[in-house]
C-alpha positions as CSV (number, residue, x, y, z in Angstrom):
1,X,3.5,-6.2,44.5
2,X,2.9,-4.7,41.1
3,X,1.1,-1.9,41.2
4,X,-2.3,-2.5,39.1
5,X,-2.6,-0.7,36.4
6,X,-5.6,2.5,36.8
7,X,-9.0,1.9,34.8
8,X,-11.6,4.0,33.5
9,X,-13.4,3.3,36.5
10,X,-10.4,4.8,38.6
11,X,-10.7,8.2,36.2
12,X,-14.7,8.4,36.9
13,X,-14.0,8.3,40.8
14,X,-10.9,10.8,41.3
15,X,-13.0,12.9,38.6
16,X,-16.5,12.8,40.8
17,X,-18.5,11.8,37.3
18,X,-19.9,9.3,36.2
19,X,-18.3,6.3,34.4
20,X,-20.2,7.3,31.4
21,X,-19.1,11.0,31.1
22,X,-15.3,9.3,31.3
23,X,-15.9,7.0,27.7
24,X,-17.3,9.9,26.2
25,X,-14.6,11.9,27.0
26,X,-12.4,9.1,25.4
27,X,-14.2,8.4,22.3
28,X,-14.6,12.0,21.3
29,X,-18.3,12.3,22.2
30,X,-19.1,15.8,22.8
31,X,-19.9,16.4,26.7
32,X,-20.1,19.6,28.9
33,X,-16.2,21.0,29.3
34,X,-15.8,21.5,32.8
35,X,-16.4,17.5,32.3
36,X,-13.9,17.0,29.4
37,X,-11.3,18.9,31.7
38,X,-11.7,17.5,34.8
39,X,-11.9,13.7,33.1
40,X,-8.7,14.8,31.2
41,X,-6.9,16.1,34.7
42,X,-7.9,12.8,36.8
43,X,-6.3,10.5,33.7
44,X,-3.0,12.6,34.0
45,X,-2.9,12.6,37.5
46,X,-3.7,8.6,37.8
47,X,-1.3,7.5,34.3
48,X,-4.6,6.2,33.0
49,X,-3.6,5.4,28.9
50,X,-6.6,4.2,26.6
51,X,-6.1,0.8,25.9
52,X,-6.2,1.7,21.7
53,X,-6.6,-1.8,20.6
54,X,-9.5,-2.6,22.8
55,X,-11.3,0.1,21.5
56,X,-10.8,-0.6,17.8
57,X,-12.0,-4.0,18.7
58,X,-14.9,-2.7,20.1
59,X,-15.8,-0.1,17.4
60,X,-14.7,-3.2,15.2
61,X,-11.6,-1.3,13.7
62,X,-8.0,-1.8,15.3
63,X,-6.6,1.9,13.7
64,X,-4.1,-0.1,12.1
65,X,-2.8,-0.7,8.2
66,X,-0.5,-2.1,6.9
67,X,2.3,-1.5,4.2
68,X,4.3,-4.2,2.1
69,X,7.7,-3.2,0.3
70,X,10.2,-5.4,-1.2
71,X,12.7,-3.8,0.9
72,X,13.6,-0.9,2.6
73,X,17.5,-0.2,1.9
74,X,16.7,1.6,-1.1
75,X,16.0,5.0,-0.5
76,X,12.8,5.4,-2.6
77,X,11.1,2.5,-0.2
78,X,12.6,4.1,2.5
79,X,11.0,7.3,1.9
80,X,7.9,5.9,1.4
81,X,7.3,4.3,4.3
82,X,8.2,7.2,6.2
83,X,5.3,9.0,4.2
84,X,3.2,6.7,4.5
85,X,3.4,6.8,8.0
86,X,3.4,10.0,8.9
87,X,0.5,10.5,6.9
88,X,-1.4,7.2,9.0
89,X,-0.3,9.1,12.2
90,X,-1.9,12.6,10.8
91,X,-5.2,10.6,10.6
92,X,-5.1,8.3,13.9
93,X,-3.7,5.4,12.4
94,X,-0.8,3.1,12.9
95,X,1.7,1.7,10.4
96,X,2.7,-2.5,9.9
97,X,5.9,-2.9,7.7
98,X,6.1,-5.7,6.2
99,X,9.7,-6.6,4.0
100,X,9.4,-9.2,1.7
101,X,12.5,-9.3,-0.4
102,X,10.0,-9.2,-3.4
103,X,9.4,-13.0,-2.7
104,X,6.3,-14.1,-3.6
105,X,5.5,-16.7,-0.7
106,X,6.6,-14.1,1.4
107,X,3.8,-11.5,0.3
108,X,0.9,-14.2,0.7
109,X,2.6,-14.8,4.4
110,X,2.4,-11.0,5.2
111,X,-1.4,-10.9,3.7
112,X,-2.1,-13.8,6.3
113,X,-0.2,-11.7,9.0
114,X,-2.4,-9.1,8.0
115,X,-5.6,-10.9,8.7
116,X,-4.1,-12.4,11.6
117,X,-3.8,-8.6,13.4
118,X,-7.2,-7.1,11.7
119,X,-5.6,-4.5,10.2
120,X,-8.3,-2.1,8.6
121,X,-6.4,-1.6,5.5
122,X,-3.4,-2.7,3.1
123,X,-0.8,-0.8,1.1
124,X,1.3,-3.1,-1.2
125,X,4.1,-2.0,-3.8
126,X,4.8,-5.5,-5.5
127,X,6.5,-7.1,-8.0
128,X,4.1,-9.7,-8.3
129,X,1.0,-10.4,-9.1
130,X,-0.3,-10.7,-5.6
131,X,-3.7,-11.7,-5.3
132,X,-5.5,-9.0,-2.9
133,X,-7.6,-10.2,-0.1
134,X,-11.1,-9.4,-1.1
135,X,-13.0,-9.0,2.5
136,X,-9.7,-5.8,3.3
137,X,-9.6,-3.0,1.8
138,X,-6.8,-3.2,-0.7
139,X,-4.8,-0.3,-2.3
140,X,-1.9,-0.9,-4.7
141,X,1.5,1.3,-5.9
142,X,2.6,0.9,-9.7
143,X,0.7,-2.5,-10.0
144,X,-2.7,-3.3,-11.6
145,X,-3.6,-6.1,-9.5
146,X,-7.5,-6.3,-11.0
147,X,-10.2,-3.9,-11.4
148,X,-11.7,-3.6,-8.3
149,X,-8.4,-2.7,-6.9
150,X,-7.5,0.7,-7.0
151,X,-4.1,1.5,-8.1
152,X,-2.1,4.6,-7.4
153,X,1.0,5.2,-10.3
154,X,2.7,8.0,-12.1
155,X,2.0,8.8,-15.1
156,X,5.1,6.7,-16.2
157,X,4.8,7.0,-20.0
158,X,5.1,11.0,-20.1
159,X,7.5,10.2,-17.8
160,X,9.5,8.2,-20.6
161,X,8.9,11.0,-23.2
162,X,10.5,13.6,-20.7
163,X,13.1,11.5,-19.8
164,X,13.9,11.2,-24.3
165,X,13.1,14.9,-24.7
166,X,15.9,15.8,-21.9
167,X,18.0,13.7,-23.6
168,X,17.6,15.1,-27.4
169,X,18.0,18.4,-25.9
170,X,21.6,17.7,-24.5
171,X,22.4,16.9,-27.8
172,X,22.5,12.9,-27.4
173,X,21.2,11.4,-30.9
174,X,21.4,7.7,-30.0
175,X,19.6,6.5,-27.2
176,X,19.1,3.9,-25.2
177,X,16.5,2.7,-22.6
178,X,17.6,0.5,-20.1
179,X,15.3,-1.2,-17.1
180,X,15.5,-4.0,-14.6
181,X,13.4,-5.5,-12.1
182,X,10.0,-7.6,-11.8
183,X,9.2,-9.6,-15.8
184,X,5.8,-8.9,-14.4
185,X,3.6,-6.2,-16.3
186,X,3.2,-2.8,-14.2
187,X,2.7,0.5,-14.2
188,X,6.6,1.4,-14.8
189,X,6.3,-0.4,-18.1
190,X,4.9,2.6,-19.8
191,X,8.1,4.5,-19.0
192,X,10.3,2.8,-21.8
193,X,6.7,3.1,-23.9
194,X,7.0,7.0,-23.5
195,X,10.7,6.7,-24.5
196,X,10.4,4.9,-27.5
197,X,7.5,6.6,-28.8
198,X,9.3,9.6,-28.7
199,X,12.2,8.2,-30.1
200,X,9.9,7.2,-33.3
201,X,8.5,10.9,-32.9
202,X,11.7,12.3,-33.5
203,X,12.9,9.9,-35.6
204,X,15.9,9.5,-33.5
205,X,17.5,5.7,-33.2
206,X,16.7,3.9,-30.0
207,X,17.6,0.8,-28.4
208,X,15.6,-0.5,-25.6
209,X,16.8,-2.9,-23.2
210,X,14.7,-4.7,-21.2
C-alpha cells in the first residue's frame, strides 16, 4: 500500500511539542529556537512539505500571480517573464503564464482562468484594450487600461527623440519612422511622437509610417 503521506501532526509527535509550536514554526511566527530547530529536524527527517496552497487558502491568499503576454518567442517577452518571475520567487510568490497570441477572446479567457485559480494578482502586456477585473489587483505594461489601473511604461517619447538625435548625429538627414503592431493607443505611441517632434525641432524631413 501507499505509504500516507506525513502531516503536521506527524512533525509535532517525532518533535515532542505541541501541534501548535509546529504551525508556528511554519507560518513564520516567532517561537523559542530550540523549538524552531527541532520542528525543522522532525519535517526533514519525516519528508513533511507544507501544503502551500492550503495555506494561502487559509490566510485567504494562494501566493500566486499571474502574467499575460502575447507570446513568448520573441525575446523581449521572453525576458520578461523570466524577470518577472524571478522577481515573484524573491518575494514568495509563484508565476501563471498565460500566451494569448494577442487575441482578444483569449485574454478575457485567461482573466476567467485567473479568477478560476484565485491568483492574488495580474500582470498583463496587451494589445488590447482589455478590460481589468476590478475585485484583483490589476497592473498593466505599456497600456493605459483606465485610471484606476496602474500602468508601468518607458518614457517612450524621449525615447523617440534619442532614437532621431542618434540618427542626425550619424549624419542621416532624411528620416523615417516606421512601427507595427496593435491599431490600439498605448504607451509605445509616444515613441514616433518623440521622433517627429524632433524632426520638426531640427527641421529635418521626416516620414512616419504607421
Amino acid at each position: 500500500m501507499k505509504k500516507a503521506m506525513p502531516t503536521m501532526k506527524d512533525v509535532a509527535q517525532e518533535a515532542g511539542v505541541a501541534l501548535g509550536t509546529v504551525s508556528k514554526v511554519f507560518n513564520g511566527i516567532a517561537v523559542g529556537e530550540s523549538y524552531r530547530v527541532k520542528v525543522e529536524a522532525a519535517a526533514q527527517k519525516l519528508g513533511y512539505e507544507v501544503n502551500q496552497y492550503a495555506r494561502g487558502l487559509r490566510a485567504g491568499t494562494t501566493y500566486t500571480v499571474a502574467l499575460i503576454l502575447p507570446n513568448v518567442d520573441h525575446p523581449f517577452f521572453a525576458l520578461l517573464a523570466q524577470h518577472v518571475c524571478t522577481a515573484l520567487m524573491q518575494r514568495g510568490y509563484r508565476m501563471l503564464l498565460y500566451v494569448t497570441a494577442a487575441s482578444p477572446e483569449a485574454e478575457r479567457v485567461c482573466v476567467g482562468m485567473v479568477r478560476q485559480n484565485k491568483a492574488d494578482g495580474v500582470i498583463a502586456l496587451t494589445y488590447n484594450q482589455l478590460e481589468a477585473p476590478a475585485d484583483v489587483p490589476f497592473v498593466s505594461i505599456d497600456r493605459c487600461l483606465g485610471p484606476n489601473i496602474p500602468c508601468v511604461a518607458s518614457d517612450n517619447y524621449a525615447g523617440g527623440r534619442l532614437a532621431a538625435e542618434r540618427l542626425l548625429a550619424l549624419g542621416c538627414t532624411r528620416l523615417a519612422f516606421l512601427r507595427i503592431g496593435s491599431s490600439h493607443l498605448s504607451e509605445t505611441d509616444k515613441r514616433g511622437d518623440g521622433f517627429e517632434s524632433l524632426c520638426r525641432a531640427r527641421q529635418v524631413p521626416c516620414c512616419p509610417m504607421r
